[in-house]
Structures are given as structure tokens and as C-alpha cells.
C-alpha positions as CSV (number, residue, x, y, z in Angstrom):
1,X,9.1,135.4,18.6
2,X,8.1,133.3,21.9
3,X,6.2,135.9,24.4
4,X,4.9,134.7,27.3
5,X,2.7,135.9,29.9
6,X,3.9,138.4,33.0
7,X,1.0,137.1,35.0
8,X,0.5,133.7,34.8
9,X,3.4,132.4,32.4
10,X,1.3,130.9,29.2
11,X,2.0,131.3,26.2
12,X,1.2,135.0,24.4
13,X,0.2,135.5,20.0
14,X,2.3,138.4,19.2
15,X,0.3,138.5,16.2
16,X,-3.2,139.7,18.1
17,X,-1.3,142.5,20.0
18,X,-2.9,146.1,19.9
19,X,-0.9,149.1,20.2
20,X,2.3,146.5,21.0
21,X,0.6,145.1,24.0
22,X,-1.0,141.1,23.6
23,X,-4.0,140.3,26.4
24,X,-3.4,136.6,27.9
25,X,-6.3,134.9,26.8
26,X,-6.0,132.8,30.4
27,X,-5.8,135.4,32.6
28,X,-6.3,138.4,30.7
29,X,-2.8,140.1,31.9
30,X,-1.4,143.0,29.6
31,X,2.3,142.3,28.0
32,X,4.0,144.7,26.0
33,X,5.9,142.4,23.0
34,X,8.9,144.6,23.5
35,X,9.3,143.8,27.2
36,X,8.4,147.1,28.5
37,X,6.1,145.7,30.9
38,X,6.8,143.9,34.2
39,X,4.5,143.3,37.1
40,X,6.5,144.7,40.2
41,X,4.2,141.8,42.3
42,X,4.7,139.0,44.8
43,X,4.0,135.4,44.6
44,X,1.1,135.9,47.0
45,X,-0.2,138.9,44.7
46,X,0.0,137.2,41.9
47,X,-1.9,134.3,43.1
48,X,-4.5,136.3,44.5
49,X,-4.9,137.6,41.0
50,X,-5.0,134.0,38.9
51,X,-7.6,133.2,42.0
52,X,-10.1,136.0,40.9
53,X,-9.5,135.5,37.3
54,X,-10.3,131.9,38.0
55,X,-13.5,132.4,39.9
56,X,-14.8,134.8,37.3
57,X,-14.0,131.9,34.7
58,X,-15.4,129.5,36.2
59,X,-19.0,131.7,37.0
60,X,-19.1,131.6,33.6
61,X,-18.8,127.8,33.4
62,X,-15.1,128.2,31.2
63,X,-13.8,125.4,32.8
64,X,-10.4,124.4,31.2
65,X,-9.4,128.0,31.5
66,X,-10.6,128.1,35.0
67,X,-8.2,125.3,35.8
68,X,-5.3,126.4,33.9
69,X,-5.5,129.7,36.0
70,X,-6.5,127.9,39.1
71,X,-3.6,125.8,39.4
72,X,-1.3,128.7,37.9
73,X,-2.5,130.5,41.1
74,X,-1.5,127.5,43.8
75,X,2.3,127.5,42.1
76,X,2.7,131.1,43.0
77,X,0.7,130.2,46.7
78,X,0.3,126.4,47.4
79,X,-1.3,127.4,50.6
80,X,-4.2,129.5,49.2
81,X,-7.4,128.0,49.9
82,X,-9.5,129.9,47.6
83,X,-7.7,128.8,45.2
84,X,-7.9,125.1,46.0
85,X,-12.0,125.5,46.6
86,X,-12.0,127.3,43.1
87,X,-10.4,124.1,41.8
88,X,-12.8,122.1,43.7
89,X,-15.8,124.1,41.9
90,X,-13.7,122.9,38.3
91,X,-13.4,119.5,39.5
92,X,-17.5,119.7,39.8
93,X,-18.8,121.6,37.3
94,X,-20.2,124.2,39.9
95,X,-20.2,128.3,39.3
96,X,-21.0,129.0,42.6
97,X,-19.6,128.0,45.7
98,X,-22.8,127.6,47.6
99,X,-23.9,125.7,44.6
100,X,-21.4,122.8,45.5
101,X,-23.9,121.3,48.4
102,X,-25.9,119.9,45.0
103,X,-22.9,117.9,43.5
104,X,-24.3,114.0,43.5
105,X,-20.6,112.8,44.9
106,X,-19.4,113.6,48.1
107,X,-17.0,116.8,48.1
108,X,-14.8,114.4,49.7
109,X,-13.9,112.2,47.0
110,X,-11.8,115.2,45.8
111,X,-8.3,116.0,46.8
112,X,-8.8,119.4,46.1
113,X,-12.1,119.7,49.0
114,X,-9.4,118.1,51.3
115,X,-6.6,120.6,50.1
116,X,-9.0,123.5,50.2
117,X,-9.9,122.1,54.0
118,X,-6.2,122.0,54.8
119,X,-5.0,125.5,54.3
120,X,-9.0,127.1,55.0
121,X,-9.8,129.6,57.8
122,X,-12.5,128.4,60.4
123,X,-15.4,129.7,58.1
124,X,-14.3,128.2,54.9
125,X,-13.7,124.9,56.7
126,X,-17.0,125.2,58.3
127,X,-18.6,126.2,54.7
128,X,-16.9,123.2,52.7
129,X,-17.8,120.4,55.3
130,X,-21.4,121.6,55.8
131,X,-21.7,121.3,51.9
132,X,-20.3,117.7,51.9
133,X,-22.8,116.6,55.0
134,X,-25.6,118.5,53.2
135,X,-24.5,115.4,50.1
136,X,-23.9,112.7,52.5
137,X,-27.0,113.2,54.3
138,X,-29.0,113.7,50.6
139,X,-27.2,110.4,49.7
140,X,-28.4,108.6,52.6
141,X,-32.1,109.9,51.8
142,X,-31.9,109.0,48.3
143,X,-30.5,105.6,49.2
144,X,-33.1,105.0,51.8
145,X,-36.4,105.8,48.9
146,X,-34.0,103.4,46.5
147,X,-34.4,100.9,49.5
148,X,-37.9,101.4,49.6
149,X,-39.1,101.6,46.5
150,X,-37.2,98.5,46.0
151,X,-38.7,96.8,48.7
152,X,-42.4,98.2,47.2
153,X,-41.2,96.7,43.8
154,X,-40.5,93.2,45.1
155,X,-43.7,93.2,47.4
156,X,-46.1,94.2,44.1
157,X,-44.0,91.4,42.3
158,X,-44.9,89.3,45.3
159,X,-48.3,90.0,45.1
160,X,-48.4,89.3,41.3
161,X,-47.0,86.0,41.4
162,X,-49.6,85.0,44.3
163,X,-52.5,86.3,41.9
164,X,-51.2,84.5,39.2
165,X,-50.3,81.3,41.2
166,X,-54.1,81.6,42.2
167,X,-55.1,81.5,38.8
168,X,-52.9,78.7,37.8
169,X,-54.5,76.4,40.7
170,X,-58.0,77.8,39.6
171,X,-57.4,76.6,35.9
172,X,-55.7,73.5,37.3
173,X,-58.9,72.7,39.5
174,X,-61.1,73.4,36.4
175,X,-59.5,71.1,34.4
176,X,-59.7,68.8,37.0
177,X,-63.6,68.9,37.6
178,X,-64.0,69.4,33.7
179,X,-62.5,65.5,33.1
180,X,-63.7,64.3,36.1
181,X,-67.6,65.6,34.4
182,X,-66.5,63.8,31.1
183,X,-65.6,61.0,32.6
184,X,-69.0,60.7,34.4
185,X,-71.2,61.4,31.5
186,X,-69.2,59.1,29.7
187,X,-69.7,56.4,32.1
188,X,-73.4,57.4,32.5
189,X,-73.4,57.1,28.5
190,X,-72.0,53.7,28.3
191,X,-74.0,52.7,30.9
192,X,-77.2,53.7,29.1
193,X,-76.3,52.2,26.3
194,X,-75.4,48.6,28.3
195,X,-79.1,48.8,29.6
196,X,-80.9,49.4,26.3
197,X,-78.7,46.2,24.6
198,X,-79.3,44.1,27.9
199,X,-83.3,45.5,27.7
200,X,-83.7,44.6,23.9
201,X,-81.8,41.0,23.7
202,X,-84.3,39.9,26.9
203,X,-87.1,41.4,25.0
């Protein structure tokens, strides 16, 4: 026997019904398995129903669920905004809505911010874009102390070459006055040794 939901349309288990009637494990809708229920409601009723269902979902961080519902909900209404910012909260991983100004992308890069925008009331719109400049701007700061501890990085690397281009010339100049010494006392040496052979054959 294939049962599906009143509510949202998925698929029911006859087999886990109670009393006759099977709860939607998506939505949480009540179906009698012998028809006897059917939601007298409109499309836009029933999408404001998957919405809330979908919200409490994804507060609780069920996030395939949350979707399914979600996008249930925009079939019945494709001009429900909630819904489309509840999507937006799926697409990142955020519970709360005023927890979506501390996503690391920009809200943008979604089509479901720019959906959610298109069909949003003056506050909404004003909520969702001050979330995505509250990123962009976060982005820009963050990309700025990259920058700069970049450039600090490359000026101590700087620095560390000097010192130990320093210490190669130092070496180098030791080396230098260390042979230059050696050749001295060996000349000195020699020299010595010319005088005592010159001193001994006169004597």
C-alpha cells in the first residue's frame, strides 16, 4: 500500500501508523491510512506550514530534512521569502537567522540569499543584505591582516637573509685574513730560514 503525505507529499510507512494514523517523518503531518483525513488548506497555508516545520528543523541543525520541507514549502508558494531565507540558512549550515552574518562566504554567492531578497519585505531585505556587508566587510579585514602579516613575514625573511648574508661576508673576510696570515708567516719562515743557510755557509 503506497501512502503519501497530506502535507507535504513524501512518502508515508503504513507499517509505523498508531491508531490508523502514520506521522510524516518530514513534516510531521497526521494521515489516516484509510484516507479519512484531508487538509481542507491552501497552497499558501500549506507552505506557511512546511516553512515552520523547516525552521524548527533546521534550529535543530536537521539539515536534509530541513531542505526537503523547505523546498516542499516554495512549490506550494514560490514567492515565500521565509522560505527561501530558511533555505539559505540549509545552504549554510546556520540555525539562526542572525547567525548567518558569521558564514565565511558572502550570502551572495547563494541563489537562494538572492531569491529570498527577491520576494522579501523592506525589513527582511534590509536584514539579509546587512548580514552579507557584515561578511564582506569581515572579508576585507581578514584579507587586509593576510596582507600584513604577509608583508611582516617577507620583511623578517628580509631581515634574516641580511643577517646571514652578513655572516657569510664575515666568514668570507676571515678566511681571507686567515691565508693572507699564513702566507706571511710562511714567508717570514722561509725567509728565516734563507738567512740562517746564507749566515752559516759565510761563516
Amino acid at each position: 500500500m503506497v501512502l503519501n503525505c497530506e502535507m507535504c507529499g513524501s512518502s508515508l510507512n503504513v507499517n509505523k501508523a498508531i491508531n490508523d494514523v502514520v506521522v510524516c517523518e518530514y513534516c510531521d503531518s497526521a494521515t489516516n491510512i484509510h484516507g479519512f483525513i484531508h487538509l481542507n488548506m491552501s497552497s499558501d497555508q500549506r507552505a506557511a506550514a512546511l516553512m515552520k516545520r523547516g525552521f524548527v528543523l533546521t534550529e535543530f541543525g536537521i539539515w536534509d530534512k530541513a531542505k526537503f520541507v523547505l523546498k516542499k514549502a516554495v512549490e506550494y508558494d514560490s514567492e515565500n521569502a521565509k522560505a527561501y531565507l530558511g533555505l539559505l540558512m540549509v545552504d549554510t549550515k546556520s540555525t539562526k537567522e542572525e547567525l548567518l552574518y558569521l558564514h565565511k562566504e558572502m550570502l551572495s554567492n547563494y541563489e537562494n540569499y538572492h531569491k529570498a531578497l527577491q520576494f522579501a519585505d523592506v525589513e527582511l531585505k534590509g536584514r539579509l543584505e546587512s548580514y552579507n556587508h557584515k561578511i564582506e566587510e569581515r572579508i576585507r579585514e581578514e584579507e587586509i591582516r593576510r596582507q600584513k602579516q604577509q608583508r611582516e613575514m617577507e620583511q623578517k625573511q628580509r631581515e634574516e637573509d641580511a643577517k646571514m648574508q652578513a655572516l657569510k661576508e664575515k666568514e668570507e673576510e676571515e678566511r681571507e685574513k686567515t691565508v693572507v696570515n699564513i702566507t706571511i708567516f710562511t714567508f717570514v719562515i722561509i725567509l728565516v730560514i734563507i738567512i740562517i743557510v746564507i749566515v752559516r755557509a759565510v761563516g
